[in-house]
CHARMM-style PDB file with segment names, atoms N, HN, CA, C and O in Angstrom:
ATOM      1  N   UNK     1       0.809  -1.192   0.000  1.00  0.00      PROA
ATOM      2  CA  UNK     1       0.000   0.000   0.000  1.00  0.00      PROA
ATOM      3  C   UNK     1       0.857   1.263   0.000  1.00  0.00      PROA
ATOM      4  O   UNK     1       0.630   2.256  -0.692  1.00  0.00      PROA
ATOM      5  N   UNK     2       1.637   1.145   0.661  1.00  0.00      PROA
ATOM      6  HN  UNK     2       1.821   0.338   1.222  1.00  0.00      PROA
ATOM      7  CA  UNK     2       2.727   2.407   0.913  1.00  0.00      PROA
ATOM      8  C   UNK     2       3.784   2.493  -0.441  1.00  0.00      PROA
ATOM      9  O   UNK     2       4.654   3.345  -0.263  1.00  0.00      PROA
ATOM     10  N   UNK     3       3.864   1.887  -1.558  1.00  0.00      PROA
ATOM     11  HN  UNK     3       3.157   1.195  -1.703  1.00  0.00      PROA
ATOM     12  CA  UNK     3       4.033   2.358  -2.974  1.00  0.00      PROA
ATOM     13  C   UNK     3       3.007   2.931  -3.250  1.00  0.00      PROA
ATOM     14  O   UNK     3       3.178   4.121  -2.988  1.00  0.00      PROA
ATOM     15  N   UNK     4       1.896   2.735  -3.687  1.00  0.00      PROA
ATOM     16  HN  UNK     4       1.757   1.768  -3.900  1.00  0.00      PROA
ATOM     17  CA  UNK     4       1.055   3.444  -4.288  1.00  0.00      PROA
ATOM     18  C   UNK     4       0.608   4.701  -3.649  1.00  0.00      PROA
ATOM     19  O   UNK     4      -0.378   5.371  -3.955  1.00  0.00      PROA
ATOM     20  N   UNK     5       1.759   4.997  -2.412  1.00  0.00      PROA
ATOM     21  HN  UNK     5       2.560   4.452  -2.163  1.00  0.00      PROA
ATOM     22  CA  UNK     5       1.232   5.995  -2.131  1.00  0.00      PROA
ATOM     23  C   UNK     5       2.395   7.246  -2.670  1.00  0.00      PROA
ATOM     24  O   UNK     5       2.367   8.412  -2.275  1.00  0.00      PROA
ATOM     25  N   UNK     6       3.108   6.840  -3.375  1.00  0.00      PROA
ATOM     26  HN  UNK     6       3.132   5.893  -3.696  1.00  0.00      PROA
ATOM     27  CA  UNK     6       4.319   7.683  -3.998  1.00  0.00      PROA
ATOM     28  C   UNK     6       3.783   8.375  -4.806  1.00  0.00      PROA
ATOM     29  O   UNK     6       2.932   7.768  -5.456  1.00  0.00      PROA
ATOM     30  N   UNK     7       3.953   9.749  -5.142  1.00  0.00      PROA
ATOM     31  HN  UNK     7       4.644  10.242  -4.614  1.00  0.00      PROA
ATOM     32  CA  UNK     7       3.005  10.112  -6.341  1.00  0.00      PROA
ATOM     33  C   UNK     7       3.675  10.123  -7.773  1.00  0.00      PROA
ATOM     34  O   UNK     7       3.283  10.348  -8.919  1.00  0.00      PROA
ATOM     35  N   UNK     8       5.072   9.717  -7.066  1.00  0.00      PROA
ATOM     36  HN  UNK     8       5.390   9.535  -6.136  1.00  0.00      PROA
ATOM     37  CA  UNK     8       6.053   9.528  -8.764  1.00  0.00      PROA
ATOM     38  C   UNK     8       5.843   7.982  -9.784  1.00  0.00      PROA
ATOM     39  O   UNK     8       5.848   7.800 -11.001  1.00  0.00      PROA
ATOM     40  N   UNK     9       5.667   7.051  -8.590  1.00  0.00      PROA
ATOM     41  HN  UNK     9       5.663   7.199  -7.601  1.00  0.00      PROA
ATOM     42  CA  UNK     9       6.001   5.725  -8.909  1.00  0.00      PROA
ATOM     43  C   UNK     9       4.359   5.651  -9.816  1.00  0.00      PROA
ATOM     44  O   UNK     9       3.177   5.938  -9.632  1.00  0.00      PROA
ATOM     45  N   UNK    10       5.367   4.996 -10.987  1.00  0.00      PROA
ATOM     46  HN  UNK    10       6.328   4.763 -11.136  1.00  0.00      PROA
ATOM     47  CA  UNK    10       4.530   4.770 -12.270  1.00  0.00      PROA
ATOM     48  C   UNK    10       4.035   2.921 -12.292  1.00  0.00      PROA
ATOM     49  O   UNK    10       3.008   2.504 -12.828  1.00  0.00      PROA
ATOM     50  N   UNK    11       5.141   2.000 -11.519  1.00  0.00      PROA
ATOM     51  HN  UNK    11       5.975   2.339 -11.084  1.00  0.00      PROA
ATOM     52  CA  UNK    11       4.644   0.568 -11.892  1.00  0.00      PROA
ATOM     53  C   UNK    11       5.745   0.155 -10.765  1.00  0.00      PROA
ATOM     54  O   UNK    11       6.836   0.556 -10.361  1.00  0.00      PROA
ATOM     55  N   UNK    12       5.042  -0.627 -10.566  1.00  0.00      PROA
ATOM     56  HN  UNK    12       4.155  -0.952 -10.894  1.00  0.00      PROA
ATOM     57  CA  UNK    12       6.051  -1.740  -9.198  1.00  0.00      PROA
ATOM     58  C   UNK    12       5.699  -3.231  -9.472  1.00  0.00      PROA
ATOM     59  O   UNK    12       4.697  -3.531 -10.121  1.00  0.00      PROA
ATOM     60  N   UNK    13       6.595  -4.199  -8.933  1.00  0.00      PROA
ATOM     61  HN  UNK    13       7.409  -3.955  -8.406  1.00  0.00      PROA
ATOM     62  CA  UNK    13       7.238  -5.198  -9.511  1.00  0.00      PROA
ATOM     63  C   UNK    13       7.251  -5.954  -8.046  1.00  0.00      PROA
ATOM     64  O   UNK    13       7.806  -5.496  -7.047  1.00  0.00      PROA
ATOM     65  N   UNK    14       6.361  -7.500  -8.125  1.00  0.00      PROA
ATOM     66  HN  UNK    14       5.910  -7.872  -8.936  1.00  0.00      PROA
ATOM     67  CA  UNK    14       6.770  -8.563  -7.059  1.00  0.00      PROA
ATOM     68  C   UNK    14       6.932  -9.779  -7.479  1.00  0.00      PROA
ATOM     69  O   UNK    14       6.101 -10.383  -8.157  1.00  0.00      PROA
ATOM     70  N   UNK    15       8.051 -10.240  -7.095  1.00  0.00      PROA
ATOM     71  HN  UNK    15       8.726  -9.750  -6.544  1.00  0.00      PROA
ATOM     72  CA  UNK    15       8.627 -11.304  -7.598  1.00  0.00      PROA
ATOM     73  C   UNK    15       8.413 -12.460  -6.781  1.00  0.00      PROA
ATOM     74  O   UNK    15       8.841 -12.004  -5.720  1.00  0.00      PROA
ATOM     75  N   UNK    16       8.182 -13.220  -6.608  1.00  0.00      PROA
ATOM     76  HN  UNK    16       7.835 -13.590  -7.469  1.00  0.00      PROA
ATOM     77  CA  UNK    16       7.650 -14.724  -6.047  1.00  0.00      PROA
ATOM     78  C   UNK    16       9.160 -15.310  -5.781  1.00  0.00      PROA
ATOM     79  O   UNK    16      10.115 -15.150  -6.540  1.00  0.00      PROA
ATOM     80  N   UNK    17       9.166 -15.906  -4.744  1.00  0.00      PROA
ATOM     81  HN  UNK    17       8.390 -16.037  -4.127  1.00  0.00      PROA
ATOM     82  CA  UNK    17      10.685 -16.944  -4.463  1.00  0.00      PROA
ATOM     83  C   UNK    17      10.638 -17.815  -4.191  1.00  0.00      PROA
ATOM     84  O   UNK    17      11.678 -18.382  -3.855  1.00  0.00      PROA
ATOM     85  N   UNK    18       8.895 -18.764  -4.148  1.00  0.00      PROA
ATOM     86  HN  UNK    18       8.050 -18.303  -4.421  1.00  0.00      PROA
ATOM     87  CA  UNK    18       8.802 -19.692  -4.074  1.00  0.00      PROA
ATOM     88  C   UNK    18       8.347 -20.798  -5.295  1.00  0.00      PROA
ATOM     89  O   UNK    18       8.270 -22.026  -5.310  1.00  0.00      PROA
ATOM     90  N   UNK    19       8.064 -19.643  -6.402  1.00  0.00      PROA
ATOM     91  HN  UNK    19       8.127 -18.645  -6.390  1.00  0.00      PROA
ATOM     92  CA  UNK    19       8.177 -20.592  -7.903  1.00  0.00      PROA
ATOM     93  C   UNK    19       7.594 -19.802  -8.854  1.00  0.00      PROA
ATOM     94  O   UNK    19       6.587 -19.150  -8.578  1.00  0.00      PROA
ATOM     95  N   UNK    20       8.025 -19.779  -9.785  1.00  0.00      PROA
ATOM     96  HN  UNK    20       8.843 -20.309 -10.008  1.00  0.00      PROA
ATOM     97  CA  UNK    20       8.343 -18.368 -11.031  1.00  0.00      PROA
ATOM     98  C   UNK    20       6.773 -17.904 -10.974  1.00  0.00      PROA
ATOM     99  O   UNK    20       5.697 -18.337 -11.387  1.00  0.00      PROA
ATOM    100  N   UNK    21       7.278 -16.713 -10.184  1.00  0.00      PROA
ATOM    101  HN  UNK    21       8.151 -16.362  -9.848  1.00  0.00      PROA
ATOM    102  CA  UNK    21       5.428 -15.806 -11.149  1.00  0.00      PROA
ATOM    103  C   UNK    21       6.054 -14.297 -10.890  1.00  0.00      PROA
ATOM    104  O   UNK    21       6.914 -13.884 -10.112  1.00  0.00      PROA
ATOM    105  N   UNK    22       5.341 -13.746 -11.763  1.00  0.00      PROA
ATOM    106  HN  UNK    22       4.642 -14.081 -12.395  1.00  0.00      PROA
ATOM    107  CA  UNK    22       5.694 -11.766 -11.120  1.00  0.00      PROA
ATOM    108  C   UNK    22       4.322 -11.370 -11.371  1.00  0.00      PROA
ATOM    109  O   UNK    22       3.660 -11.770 -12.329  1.00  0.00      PROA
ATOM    110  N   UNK    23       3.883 -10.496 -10.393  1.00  0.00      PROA
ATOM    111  HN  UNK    23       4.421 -10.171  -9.615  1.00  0.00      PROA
ATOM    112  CA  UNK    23       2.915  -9.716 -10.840  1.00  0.00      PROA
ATOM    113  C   UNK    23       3.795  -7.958 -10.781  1.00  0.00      PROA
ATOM    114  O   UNK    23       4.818  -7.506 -10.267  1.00  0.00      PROA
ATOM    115  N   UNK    24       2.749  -7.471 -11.571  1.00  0.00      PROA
ATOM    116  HN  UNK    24       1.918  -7.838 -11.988  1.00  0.00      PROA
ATOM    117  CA  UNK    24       3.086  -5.977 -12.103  1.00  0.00      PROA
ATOM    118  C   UNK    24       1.614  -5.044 -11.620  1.00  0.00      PROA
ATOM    119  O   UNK    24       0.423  -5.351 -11.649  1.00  0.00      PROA
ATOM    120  N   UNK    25       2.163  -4.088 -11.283  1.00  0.00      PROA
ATOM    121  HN  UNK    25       3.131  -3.839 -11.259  1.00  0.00      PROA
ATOM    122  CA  UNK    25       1.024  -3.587 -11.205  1.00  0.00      PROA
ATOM    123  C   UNK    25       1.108  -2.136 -12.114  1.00  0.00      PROA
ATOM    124  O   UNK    25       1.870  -2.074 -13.079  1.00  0.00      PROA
ATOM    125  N   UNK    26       0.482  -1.289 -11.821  1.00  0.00      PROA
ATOM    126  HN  UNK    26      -0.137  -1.339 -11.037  1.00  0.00      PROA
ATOM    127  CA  UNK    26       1.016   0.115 -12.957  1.00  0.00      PROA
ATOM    128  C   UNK    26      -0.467   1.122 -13.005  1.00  0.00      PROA
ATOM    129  O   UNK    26      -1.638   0.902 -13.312  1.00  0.00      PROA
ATOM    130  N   UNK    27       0.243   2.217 -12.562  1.00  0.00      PROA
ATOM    131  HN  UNK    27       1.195   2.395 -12.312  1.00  0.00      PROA
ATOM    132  CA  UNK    27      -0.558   3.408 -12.145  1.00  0.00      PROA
ATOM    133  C   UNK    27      -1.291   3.784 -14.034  1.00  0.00      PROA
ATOM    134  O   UNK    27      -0.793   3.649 -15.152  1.00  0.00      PROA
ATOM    135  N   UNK    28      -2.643   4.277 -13.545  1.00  0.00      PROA
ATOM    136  HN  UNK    28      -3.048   4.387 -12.638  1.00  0.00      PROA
ATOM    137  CA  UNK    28      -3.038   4.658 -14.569  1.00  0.00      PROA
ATOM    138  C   UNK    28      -3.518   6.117 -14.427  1.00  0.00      PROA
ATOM    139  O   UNK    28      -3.591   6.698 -13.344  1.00  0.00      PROA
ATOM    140  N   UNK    29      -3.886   6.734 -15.795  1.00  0.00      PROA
ATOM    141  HN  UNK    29      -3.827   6.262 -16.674  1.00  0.00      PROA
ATOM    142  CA  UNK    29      -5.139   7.709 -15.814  1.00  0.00      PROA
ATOM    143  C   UNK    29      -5.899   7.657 -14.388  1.00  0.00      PROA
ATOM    144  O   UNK    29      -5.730   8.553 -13.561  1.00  0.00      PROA
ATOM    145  N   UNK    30      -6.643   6.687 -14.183  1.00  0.00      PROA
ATOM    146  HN  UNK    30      -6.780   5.960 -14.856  1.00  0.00      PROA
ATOM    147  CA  UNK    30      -7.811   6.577 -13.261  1.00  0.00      PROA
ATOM    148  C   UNK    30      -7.002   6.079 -11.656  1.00  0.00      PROA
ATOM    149  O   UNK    30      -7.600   5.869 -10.601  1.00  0.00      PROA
ATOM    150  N   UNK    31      -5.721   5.998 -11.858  1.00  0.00      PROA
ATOM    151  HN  UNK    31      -5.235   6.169 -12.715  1.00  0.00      PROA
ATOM    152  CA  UNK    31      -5.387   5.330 -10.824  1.00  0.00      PROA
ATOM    153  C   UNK    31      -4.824   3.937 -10.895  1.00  0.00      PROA
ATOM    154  O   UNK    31      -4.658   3.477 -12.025  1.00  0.00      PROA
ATOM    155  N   UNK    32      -4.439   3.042  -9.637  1.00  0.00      PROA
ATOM    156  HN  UNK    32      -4.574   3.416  -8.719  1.00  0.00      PROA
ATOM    157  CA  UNK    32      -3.813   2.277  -9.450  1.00  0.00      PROA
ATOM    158  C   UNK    32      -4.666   1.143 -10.131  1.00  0.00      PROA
ATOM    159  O   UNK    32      -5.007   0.289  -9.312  1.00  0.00      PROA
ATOM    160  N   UNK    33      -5.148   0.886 -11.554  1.00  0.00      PROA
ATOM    161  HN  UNK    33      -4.871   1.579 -12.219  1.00  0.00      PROA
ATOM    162  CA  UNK    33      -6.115  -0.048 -12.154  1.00  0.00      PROA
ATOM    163  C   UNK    33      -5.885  -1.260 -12.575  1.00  0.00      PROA
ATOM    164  O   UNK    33      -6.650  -2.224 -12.533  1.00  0.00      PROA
ATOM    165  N   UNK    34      -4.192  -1.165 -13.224  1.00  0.00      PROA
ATOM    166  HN  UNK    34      -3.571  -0.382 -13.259  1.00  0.00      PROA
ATOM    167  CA  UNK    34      -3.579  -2.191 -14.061  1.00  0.00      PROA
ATOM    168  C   UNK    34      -2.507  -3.024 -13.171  1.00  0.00      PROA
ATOM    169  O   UNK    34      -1.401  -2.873 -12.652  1.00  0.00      PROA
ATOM    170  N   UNK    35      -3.689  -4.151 -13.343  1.00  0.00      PROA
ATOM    171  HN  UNK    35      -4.587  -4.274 -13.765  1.00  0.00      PROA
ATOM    172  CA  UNK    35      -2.685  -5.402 -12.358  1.00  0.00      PROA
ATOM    173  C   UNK    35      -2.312  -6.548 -13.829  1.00  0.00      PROA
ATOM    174  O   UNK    35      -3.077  -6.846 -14.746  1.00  0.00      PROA
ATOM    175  N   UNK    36      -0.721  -7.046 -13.581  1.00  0.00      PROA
ATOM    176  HN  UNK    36      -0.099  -6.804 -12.837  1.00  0.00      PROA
ATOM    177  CA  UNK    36      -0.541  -8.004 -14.761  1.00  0.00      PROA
ATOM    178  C   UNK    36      -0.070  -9.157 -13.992  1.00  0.00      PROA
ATOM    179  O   UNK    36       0.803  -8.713 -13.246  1.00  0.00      PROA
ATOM    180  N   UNK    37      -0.212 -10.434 -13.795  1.00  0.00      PROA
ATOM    181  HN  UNK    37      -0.921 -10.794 -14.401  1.00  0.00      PROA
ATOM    182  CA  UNK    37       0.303 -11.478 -13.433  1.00  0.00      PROA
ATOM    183  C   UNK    37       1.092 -12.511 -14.600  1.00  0.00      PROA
ATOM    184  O   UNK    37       0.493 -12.677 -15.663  1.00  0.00      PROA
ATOM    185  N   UNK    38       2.321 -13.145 -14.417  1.00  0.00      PROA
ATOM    186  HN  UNK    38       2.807 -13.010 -13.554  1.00  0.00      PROA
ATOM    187  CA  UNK    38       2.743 -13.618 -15.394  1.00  0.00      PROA
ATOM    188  C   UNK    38       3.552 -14.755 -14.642  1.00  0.00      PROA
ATOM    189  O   UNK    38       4.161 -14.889 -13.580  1.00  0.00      PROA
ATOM    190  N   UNK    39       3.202 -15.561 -15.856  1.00  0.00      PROA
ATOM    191  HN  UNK    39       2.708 -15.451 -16.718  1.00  0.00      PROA
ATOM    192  CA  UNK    39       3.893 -16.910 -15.563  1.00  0.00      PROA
ATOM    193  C   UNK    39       5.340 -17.525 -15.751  1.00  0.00      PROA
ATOM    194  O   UNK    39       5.998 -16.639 -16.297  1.00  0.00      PROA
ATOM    195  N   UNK    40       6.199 -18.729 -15.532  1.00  0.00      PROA
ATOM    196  HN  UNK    40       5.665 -19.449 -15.088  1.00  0.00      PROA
ATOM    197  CA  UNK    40       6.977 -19.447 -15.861  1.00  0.00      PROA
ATOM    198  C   UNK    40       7.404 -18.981 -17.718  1.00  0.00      PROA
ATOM    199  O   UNK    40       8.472 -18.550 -18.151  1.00  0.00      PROA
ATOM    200  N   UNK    41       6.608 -19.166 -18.181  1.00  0.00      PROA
ATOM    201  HN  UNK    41       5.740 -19.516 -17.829  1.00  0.00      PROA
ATOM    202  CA  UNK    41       6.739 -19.393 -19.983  1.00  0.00      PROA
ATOM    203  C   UNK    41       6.402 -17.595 -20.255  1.00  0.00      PROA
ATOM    204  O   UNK    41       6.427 -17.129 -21.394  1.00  0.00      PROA
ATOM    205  N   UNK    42       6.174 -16.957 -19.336  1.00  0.00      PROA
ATOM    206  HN  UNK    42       6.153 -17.336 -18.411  1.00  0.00      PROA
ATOM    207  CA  UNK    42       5.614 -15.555 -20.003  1.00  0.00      PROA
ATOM    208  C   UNK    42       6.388 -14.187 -20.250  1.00  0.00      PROA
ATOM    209  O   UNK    42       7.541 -14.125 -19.823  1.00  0.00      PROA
ATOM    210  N   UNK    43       6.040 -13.478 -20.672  1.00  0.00      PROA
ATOM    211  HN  UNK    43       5.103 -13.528 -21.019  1.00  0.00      PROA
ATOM    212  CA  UNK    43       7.444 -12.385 -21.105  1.00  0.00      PROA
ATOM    213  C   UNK    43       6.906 -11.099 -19.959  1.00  0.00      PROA
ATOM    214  O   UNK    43       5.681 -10.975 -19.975  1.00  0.00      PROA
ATOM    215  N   UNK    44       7.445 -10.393 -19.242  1.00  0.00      PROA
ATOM    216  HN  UNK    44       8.440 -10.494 -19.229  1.00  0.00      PROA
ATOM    217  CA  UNK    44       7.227  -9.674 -18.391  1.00  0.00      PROA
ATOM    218  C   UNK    44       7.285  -8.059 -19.193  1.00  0.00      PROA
ATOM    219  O   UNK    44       8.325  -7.925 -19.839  1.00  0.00      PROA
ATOM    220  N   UNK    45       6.398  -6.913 -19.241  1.00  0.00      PROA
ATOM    221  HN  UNK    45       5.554  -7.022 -18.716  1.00  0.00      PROA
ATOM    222  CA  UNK    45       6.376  -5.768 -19.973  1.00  0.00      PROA
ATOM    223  C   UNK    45       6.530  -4.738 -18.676  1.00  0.00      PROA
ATOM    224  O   UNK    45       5.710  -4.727 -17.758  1.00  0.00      PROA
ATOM    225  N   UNK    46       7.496  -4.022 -18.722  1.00  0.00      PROA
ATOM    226  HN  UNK    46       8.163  -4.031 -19.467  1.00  0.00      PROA
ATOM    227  CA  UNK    46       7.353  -3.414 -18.009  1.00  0.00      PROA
ATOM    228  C   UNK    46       7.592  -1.624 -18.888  1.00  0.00      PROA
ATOM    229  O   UNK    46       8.634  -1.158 -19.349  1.00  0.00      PROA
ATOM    230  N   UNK    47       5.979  -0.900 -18.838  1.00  0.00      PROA
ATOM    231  HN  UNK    47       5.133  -1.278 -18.463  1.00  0.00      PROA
ATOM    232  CA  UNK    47       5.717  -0.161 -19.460  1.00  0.00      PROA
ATOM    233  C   UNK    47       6.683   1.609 -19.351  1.00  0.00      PROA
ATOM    234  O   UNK    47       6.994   2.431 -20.214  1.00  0.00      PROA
ATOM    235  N   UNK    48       6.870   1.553 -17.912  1.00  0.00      PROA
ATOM    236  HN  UNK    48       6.618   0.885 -17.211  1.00  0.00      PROA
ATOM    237  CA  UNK    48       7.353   2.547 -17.442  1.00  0.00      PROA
ATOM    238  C   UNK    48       8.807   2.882 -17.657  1.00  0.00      PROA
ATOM    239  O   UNK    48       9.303   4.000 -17.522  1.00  0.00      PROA
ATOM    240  N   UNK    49       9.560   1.536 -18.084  1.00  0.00      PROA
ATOM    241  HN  UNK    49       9.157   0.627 -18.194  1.00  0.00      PROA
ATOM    242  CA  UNK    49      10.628   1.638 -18.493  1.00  0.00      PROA
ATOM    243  C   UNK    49      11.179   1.568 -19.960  1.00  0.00      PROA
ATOM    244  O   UNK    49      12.180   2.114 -20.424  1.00  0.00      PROA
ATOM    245  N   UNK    50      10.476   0.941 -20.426  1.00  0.00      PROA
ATOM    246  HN  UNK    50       9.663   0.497 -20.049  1.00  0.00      PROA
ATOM    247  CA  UNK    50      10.262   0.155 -22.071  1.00  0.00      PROA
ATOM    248  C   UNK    50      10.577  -0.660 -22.288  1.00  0.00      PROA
ATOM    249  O   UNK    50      10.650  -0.957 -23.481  1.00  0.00      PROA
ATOM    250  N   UNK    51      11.098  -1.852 -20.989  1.00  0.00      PROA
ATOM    251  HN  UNK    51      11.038  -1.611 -20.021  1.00  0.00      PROA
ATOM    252  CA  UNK    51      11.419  -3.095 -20.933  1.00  0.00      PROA
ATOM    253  C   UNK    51      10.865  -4.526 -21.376  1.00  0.00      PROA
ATOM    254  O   UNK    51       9.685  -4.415 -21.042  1.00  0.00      PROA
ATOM    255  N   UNK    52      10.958  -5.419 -21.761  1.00  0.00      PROA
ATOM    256  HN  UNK    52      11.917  -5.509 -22.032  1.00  0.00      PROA
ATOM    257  CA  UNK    52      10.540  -6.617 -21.676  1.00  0.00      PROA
ATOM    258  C   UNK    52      11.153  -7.747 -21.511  1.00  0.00      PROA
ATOM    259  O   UNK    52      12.139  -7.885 -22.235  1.00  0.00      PROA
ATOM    260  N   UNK    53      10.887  -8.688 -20.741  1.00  0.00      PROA
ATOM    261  HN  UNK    53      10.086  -8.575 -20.153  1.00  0.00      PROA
ATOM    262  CA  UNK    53      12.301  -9.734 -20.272  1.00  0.00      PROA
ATOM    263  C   UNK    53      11.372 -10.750 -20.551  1.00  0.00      PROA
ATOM    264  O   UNK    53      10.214 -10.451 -20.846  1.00  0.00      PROA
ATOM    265  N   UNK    54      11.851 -12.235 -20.475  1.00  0.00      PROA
ATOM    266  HN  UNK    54      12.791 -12.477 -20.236  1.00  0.00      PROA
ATOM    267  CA  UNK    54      10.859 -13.385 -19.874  1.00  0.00      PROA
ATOM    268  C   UNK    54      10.974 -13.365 -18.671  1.00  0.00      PROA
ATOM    269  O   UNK    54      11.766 -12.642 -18.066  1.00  0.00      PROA
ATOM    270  N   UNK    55      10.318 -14.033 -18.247  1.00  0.00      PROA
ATOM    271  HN  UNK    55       9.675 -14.620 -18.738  1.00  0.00      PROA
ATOM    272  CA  UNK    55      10.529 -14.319 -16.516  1.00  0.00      PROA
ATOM    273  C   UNK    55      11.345 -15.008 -16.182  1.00  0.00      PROA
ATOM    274  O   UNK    55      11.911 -14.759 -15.118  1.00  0.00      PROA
ATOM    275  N   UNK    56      11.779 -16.306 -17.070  1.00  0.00      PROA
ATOM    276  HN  UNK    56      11.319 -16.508 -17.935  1.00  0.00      PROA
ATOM    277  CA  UNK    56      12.812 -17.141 -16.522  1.00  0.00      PROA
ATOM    278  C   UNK    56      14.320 -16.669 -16.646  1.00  0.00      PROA
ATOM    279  O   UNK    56      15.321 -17.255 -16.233  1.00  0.00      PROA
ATOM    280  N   UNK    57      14.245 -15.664 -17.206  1.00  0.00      PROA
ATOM    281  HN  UNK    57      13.432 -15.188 -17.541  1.00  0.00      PROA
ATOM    282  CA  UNK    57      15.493 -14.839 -17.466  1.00  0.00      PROA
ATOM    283  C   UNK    57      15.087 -14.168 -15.713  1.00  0.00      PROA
ATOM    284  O   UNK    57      16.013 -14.783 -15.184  1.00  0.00      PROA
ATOM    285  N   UNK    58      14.705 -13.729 -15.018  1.00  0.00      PROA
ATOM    286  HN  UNK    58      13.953 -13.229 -15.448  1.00  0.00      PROA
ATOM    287  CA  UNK    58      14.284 -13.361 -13.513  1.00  0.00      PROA
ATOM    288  C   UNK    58      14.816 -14.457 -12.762  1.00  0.00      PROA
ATOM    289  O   UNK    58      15.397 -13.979 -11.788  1.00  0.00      PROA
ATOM    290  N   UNK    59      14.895 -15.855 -12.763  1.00  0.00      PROA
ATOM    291  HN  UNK    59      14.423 -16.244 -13.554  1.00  0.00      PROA
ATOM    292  CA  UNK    59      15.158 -16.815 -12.311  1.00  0.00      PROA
ATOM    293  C   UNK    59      16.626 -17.928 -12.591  1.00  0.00      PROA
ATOM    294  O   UNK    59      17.167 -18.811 -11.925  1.00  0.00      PROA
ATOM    295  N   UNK    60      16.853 -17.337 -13.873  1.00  0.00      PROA
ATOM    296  HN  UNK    60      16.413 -16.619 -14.413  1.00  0.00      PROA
ATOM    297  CA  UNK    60      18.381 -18.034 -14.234  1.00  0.00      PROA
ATOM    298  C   UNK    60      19.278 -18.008 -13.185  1.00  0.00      PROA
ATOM    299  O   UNK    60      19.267 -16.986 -12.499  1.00  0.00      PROA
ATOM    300  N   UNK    61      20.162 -19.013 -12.857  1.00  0.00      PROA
ATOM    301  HN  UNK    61      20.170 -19.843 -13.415  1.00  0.00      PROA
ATOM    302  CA  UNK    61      20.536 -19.324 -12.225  1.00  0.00      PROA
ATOM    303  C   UNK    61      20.283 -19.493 -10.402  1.00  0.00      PROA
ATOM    304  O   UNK    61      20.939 -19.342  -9.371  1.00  0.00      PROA
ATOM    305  N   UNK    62      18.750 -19.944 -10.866  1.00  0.00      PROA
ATOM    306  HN  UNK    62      18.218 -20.067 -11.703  1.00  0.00      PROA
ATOM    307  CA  UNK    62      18.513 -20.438  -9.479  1.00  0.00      PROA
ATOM    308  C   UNK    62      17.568 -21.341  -9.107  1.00  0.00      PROA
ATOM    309  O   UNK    62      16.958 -21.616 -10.141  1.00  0.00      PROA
ATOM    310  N   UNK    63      17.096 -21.974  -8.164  1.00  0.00      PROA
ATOM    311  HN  UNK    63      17.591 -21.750  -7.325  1.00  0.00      PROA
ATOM    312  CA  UNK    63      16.961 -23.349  -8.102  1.00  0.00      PROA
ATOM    313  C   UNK    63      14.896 -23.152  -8.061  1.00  0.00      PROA
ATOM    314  O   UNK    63      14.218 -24.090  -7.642  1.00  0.00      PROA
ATOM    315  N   UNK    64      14.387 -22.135  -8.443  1.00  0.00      PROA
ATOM    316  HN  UNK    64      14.937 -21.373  -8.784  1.00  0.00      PROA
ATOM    317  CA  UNK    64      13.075 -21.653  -7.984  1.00  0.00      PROA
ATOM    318  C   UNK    64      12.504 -22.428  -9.118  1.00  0.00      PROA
ATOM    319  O   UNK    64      12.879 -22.387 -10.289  1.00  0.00      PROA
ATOM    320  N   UNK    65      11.184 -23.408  -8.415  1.00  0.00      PROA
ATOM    321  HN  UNK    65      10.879 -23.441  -7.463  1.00  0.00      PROA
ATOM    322  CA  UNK    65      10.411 -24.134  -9.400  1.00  0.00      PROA
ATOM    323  C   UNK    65       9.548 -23.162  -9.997  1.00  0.00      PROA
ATOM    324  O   UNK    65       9.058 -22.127  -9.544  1.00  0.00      PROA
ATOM    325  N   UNK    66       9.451 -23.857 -11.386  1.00  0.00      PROA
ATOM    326  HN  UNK    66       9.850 -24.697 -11.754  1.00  0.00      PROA
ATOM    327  CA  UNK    66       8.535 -23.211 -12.442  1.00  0.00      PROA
ATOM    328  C   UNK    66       6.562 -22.955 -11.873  1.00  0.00      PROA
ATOM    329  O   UNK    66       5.704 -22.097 -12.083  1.00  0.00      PROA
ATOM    330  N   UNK    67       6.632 -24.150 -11.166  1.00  0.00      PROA
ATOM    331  HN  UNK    67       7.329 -24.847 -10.995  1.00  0.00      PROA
ATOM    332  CA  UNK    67       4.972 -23.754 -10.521  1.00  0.00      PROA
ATOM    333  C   UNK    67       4.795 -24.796  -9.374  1.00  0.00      PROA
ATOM    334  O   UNK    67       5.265 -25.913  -9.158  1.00  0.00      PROA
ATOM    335  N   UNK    68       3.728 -23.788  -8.584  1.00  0.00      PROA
ATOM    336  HN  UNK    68       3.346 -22.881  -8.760  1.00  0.00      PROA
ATOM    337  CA  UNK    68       3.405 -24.610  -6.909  1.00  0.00      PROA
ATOM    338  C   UNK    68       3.415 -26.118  -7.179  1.00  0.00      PROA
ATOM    339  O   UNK    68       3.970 -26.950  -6.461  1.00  0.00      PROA
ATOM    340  N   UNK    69       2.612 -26.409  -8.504  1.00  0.00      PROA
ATOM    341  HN  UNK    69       2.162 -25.733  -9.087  1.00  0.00      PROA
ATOM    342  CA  UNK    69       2.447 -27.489  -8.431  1.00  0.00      PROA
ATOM    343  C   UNK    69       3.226 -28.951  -8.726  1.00  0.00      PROA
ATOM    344  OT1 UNK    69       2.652 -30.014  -8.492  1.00  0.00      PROA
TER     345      UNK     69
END
């Protein structure tokens, strides 16, 4: 809660350490609206910067399973 209370911060970033996921979130027009969740196989956009990675590029070289299950 205390990010979104920044009035600069455009998108914030949580990374999972118990098996590949990120969610994104990202300030809009209307406010804090745009939530993105992404998986193991998925490419991560991060708008505020002009970035795009996969996720497992987030995880290379480390032992974090691909999913809970």
């Amino acid at each position: 809660m205390y990010y979104r209370q920044c009035p600069t911060l455009e998108e914030y970033v949580l990374i999972a350490t118990d098996h590949q996921a990120v969610e994104v979130s990202r300030r809009t027009e209307d406010g804090w609206t745009a939530y993105h969740a992404y998986a193991a196989a998925d490419t991560v956009e991060l708008v505020s910067i002009g970035v795009t990675l996969p996720v497992a590029a987030l995880y290379r070289r480390t032992t974090v399973k691909e999913s809970l299950l």
